[in-house]
N, CA, C and O atoms as a printed pandas DataFrame, in Angstrom:
     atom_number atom_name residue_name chain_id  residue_number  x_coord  y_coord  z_coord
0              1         N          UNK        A               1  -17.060  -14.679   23.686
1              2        CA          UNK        A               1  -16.338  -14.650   22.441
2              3         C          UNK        A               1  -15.229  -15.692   22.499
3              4         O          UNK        A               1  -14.617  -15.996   23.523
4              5         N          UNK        A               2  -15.008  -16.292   21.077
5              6        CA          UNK        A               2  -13.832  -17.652   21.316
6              7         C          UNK        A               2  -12.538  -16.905   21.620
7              8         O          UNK        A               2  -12.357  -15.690   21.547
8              9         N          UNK        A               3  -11.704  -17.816   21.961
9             10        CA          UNK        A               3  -10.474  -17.223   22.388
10            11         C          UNK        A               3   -9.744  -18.174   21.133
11            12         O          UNK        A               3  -10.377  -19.044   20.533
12            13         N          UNK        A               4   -8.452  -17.878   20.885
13            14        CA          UNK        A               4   -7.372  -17.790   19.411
14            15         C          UNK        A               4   -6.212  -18.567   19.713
15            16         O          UNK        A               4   -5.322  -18.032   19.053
16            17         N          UNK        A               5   -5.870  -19.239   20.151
17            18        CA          UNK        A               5   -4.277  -19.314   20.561
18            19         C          UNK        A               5   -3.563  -20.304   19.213
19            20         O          UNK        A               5   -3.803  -21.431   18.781
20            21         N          UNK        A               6   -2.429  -19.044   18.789
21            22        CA          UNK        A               6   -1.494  -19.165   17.550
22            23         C          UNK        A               6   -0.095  -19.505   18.317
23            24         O          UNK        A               6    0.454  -18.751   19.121
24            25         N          UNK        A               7    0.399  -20.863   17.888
25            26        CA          UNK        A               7    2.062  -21.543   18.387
26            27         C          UNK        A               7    2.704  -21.772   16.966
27            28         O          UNK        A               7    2.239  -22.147   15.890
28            29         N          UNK        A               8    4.086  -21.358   17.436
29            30        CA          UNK        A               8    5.198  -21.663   16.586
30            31         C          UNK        A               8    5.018  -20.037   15.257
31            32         O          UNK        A               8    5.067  -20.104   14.029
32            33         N          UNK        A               9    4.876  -19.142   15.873
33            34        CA          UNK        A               9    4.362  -18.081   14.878
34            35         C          UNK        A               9    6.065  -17.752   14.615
35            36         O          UNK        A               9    6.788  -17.956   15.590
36            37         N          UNK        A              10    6.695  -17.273   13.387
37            38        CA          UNK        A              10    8.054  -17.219   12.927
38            39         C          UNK        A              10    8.298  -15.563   13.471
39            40         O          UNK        A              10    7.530  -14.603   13.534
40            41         N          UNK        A              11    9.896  -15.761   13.857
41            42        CA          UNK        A              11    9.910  -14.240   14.475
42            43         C          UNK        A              11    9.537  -13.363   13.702
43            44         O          UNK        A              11    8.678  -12.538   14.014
44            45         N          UNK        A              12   10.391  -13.415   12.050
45            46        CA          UNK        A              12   10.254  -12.159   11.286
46            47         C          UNK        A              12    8.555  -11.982   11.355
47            48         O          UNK        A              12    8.158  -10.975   11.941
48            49         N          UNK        A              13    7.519  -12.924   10.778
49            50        CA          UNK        A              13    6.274  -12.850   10.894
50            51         C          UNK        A              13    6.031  -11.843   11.960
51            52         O          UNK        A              13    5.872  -10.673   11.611
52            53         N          UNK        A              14    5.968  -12.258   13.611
53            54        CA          UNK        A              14    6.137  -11.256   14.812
54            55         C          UNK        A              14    5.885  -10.274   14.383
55            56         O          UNK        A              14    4.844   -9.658   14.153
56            57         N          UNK        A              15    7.627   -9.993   14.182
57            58        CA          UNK        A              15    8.136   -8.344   14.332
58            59         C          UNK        A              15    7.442   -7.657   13.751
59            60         O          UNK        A              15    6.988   -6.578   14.130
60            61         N          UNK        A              16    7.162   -8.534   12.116
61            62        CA          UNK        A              16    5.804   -7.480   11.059
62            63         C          UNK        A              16    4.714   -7.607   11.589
63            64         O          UNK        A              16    3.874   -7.077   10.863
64            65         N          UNK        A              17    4.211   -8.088   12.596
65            66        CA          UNK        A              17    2.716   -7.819   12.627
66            67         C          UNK        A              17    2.575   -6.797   13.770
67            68         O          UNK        A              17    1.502   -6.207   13.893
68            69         N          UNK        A              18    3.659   -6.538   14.667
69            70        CA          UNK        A              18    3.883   -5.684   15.953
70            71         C          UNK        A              18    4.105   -4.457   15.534
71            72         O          UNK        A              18    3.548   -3.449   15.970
72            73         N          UNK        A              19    5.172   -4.522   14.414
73            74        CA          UNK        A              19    5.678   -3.335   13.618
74            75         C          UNK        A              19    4.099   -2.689   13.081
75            76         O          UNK        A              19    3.578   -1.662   13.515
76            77         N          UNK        A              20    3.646   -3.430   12.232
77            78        CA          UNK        A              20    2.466   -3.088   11.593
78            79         C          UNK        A              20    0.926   -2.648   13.015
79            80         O          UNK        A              20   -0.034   -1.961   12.667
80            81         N          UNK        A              21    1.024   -3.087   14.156
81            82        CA          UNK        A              21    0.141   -2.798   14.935
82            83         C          UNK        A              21    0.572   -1.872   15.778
83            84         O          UNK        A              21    0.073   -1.762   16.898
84            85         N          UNK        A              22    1.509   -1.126   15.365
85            86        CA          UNK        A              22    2.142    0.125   16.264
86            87         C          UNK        A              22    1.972    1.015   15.421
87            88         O          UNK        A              22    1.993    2.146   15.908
88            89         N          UNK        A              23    1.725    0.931   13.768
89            90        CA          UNK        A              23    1.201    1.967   12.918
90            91         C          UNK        A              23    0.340    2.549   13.846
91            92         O          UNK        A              23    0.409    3.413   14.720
92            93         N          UNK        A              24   -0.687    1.621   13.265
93            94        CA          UNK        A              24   -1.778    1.489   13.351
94            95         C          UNK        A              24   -2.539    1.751   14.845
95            96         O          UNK        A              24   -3.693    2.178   14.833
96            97         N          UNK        A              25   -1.967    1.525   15.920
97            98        CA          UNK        A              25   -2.327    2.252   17.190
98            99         C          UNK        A              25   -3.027    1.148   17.590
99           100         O          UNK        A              25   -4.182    1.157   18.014
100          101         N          UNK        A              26   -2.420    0.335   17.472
101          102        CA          UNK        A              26   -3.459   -1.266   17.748
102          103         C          UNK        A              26   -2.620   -2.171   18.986
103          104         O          UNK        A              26   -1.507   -1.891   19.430
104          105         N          UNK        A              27   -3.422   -3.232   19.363
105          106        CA          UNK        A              27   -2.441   -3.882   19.817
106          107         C          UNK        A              27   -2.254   -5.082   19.143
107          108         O          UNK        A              27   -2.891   -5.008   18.092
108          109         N          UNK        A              28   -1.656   -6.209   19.243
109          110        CA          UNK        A              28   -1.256   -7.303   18.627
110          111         C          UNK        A              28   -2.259   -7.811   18.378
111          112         O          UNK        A              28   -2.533   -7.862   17.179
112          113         N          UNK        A              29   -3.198   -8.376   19.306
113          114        CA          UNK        A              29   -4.251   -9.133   18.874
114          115         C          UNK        A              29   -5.520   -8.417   18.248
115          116         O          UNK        A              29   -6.436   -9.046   17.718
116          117         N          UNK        A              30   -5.477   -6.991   18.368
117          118        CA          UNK        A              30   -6.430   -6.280   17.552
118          119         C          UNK        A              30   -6.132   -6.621   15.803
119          120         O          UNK        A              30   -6.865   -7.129   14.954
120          121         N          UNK        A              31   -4.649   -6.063   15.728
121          122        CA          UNK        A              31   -4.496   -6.506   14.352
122          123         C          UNK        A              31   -4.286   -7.484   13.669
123          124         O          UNK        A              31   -4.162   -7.577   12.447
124          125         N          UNK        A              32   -4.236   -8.307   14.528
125          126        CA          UNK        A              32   -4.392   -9.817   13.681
126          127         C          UNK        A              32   -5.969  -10.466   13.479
127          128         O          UNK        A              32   -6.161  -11.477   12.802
128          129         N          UNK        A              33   -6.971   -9.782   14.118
129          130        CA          UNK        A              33   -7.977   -9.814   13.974
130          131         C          UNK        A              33   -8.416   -9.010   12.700
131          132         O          UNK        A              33   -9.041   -9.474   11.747
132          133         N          UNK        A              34   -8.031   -7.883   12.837
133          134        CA          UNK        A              34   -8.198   -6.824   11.540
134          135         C          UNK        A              34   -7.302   -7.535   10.258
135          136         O          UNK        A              34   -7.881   -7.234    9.214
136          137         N          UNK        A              35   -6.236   -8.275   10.009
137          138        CA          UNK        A              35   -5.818   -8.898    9.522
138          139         C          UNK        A              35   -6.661  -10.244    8.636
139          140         O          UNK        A              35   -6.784  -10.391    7.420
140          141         N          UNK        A              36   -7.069  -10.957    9.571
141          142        CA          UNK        A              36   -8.202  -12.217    9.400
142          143         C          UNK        A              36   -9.088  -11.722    8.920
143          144         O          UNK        A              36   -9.449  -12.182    7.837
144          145         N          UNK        A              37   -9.844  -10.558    9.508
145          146        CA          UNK        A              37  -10.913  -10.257    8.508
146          147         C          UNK        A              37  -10.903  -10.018    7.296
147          148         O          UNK        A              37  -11.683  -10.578    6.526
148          149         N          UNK        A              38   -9.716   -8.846    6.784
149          150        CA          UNK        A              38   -9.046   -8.106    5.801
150          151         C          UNK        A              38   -8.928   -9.991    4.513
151          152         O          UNK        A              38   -9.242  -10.033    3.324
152          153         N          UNK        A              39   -8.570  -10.799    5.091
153          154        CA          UNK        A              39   -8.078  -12.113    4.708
154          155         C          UNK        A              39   -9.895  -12.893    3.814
155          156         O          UNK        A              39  -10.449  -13.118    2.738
156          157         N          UNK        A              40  -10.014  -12.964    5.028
157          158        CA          UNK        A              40  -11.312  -13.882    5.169
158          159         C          UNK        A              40  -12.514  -12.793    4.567
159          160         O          UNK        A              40  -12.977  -13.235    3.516
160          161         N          UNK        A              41  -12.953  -11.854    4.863
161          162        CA          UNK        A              41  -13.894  -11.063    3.982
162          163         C          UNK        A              41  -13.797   -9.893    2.992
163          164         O          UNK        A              41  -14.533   -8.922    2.815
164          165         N          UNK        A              42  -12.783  -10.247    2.468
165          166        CA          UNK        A              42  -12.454   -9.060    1.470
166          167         C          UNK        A              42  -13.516   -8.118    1.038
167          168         O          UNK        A              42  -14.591   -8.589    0.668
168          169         N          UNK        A              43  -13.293   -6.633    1.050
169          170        CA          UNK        A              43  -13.879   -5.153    0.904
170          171         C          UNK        A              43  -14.216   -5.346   -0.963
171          172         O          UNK        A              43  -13.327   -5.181   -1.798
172          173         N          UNK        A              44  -14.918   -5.526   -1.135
173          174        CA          UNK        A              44  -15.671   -5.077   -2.846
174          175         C          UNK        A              44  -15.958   -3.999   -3.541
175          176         O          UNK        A              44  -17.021   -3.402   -3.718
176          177         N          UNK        A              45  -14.598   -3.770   -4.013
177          178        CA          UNK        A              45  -15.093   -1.915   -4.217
178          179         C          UNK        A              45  -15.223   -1.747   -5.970
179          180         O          UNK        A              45  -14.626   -2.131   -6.976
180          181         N          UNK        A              46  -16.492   -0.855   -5.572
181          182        CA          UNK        A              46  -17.029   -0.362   -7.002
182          183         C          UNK        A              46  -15.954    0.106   -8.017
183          184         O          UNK        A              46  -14.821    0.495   -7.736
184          185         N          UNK        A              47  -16.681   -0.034   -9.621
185          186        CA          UNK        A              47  -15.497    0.585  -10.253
186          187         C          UNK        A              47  -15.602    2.342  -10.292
187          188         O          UNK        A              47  -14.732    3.122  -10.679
188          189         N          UNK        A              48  -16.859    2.630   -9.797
189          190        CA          UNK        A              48  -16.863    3.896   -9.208
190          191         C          UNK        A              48  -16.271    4.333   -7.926
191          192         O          UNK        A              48  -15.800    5.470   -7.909
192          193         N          UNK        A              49  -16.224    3.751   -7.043
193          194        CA          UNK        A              49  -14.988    4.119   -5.985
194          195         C          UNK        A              49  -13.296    3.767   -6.500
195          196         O          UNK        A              49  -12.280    4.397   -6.205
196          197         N          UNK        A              50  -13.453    2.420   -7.443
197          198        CA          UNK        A              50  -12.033    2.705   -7.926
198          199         C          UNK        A              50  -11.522    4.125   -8.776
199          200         O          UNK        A              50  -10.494    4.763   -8.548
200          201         N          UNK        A              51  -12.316    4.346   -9.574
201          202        CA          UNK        A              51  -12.241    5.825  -10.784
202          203         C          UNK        A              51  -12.176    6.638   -9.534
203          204         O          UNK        A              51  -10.977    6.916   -9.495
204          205         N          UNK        A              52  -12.669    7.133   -8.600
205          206        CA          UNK        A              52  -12.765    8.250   -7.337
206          207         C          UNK        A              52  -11.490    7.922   -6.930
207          208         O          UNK        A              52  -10.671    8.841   -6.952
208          209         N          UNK        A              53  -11.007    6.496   -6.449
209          210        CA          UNK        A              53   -9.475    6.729   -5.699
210          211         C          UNK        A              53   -8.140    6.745   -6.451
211          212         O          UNK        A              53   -7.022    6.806   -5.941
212          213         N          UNK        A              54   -8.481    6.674   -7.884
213          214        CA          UNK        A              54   -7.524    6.638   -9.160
214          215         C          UNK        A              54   -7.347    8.721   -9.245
215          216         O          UNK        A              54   -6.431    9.458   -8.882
216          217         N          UNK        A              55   -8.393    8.947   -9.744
217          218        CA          UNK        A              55   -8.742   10.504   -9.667
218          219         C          UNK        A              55   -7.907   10.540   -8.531
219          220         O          UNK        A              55   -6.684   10.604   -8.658
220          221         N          UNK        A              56   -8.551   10.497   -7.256
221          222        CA          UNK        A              56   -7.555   11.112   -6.180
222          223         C          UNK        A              56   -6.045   10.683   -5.972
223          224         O          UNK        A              56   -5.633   11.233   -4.951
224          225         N          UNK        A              57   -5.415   10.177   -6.356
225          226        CA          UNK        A              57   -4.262    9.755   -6.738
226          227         C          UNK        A              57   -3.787   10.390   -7.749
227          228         O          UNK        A              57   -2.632   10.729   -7.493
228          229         N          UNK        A              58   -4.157   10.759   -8.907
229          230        CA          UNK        A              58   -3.816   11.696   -9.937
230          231         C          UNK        A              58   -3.693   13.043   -9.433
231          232         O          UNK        A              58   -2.674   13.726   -9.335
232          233         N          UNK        A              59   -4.692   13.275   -9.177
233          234        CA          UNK        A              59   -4.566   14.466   -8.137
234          235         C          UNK        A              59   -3.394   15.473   -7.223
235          236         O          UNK        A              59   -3.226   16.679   -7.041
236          237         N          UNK        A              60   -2.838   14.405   -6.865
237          238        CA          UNK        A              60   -1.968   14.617   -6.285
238          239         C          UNK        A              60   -0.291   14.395   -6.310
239          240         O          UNK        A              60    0.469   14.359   -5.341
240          241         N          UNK        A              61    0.023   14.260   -7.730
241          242        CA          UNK        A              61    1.247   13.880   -8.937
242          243         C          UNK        A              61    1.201   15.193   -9.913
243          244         O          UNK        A              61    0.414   15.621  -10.757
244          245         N          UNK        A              62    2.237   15.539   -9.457
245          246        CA          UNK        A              62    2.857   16.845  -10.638
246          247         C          UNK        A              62    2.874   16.570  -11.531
247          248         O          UNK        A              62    2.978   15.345  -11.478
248          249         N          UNK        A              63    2.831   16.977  -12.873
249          250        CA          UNK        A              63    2.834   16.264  -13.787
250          251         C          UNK        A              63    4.288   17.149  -14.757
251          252         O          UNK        A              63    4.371   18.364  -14.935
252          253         N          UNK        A              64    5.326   16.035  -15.265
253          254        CA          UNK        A              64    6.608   16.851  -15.687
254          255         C          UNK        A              64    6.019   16.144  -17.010
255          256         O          UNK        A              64    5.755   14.979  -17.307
256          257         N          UNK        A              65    5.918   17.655  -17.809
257          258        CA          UNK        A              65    5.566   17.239  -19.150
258          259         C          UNK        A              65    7.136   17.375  -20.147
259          260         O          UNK        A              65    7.828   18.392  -20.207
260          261         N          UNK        A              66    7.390   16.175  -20.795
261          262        CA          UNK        A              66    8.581   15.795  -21.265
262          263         C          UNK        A              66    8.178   15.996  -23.021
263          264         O          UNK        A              66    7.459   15.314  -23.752
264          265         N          UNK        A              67    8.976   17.216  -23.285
265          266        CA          UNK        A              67    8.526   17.935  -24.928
266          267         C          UNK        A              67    9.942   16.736  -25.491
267          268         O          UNK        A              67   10.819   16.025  -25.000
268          269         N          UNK        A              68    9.327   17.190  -26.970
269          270        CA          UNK        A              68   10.455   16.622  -28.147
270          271         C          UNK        A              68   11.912   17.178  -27.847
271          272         O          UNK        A              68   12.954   16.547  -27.671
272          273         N          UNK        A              69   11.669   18.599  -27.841
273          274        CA          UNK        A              69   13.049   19.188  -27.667
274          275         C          UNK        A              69   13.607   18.851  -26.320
275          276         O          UNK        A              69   14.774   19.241  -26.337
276          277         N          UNK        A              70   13.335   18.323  -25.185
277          278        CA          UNK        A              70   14.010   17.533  -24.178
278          279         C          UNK        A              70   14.660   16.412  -24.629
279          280         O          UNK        A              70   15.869   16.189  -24.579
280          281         N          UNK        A              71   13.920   15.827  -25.006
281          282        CA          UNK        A              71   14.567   14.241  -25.810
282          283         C          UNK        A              71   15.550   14.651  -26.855
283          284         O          UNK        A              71   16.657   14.114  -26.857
284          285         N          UNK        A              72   15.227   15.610  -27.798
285          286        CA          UNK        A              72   16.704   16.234  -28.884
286          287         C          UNK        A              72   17.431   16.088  -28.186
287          288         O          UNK        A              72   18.331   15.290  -28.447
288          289         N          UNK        A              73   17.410   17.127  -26.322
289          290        CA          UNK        A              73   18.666   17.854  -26.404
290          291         C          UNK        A              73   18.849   16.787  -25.513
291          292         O          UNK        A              73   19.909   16.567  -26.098
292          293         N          UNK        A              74   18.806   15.547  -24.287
293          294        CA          UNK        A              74   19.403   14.698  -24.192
294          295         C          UNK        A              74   19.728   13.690  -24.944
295          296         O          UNK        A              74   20.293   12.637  -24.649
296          297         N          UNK        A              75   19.345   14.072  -25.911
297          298        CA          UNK        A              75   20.064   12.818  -27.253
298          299         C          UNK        A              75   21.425   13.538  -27.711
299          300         O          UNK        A              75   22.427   12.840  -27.869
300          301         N          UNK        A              76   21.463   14.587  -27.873
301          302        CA          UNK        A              76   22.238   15.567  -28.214
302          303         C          UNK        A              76   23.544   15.604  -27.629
303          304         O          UNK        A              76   24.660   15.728  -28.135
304          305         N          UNK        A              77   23.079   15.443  -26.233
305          306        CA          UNK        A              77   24.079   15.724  -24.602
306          307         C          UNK        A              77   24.540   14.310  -24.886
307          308         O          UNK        A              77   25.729   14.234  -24.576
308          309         N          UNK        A              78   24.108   13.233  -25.321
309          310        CA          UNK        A              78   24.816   11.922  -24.816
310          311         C          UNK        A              78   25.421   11.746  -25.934
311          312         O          UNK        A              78   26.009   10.666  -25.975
312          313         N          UNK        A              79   25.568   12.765  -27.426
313          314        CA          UNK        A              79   26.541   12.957  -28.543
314          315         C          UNK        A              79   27.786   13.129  -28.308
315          316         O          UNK        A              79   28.775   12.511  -28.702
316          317         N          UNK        A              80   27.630   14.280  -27.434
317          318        CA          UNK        A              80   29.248   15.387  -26.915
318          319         C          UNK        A              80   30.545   14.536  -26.511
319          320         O          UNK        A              80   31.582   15.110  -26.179
């Protein structure tokens, strides 16, 4: 397998990709590989897996239903 060698990489760059491969349970050069790929072959997702991960995202949001008489009575409150 080829070998990679990256010079002059900027610290902040670094720190985020170390930071980000310690999520992740990786090591440095794992995730910059997972990175390149993520880059170079982007994932194509259906608009049926999008509607499934939209749904599941809804899912999981309370929903604060905001009536007329809320809006009166902070219209009301910012009268006083």
């Amino acid at each position: 397998m080829p070998a990679l060698t990256i010079k002059n990489v900027p610290d902040d760059l670094y720190k985020e990709l170390k930071h980000v491969a310690e999520q992740h349970h990786r090591s440095i050069n794992s995730e910059v590989i997972v990175c390149l790929k993520n880059a170079l072959f982007p994932r194509r997702i259906t608009p049926t897996d999008r509607l499934s991960n939209i749904q599941s995202l809804r899912a999981q949001i309370t929903p604060h239903i905001i009536t007329a008489e809320n809006i009166d009575n902070a219209i009301d409150e910012d009268r006083a």
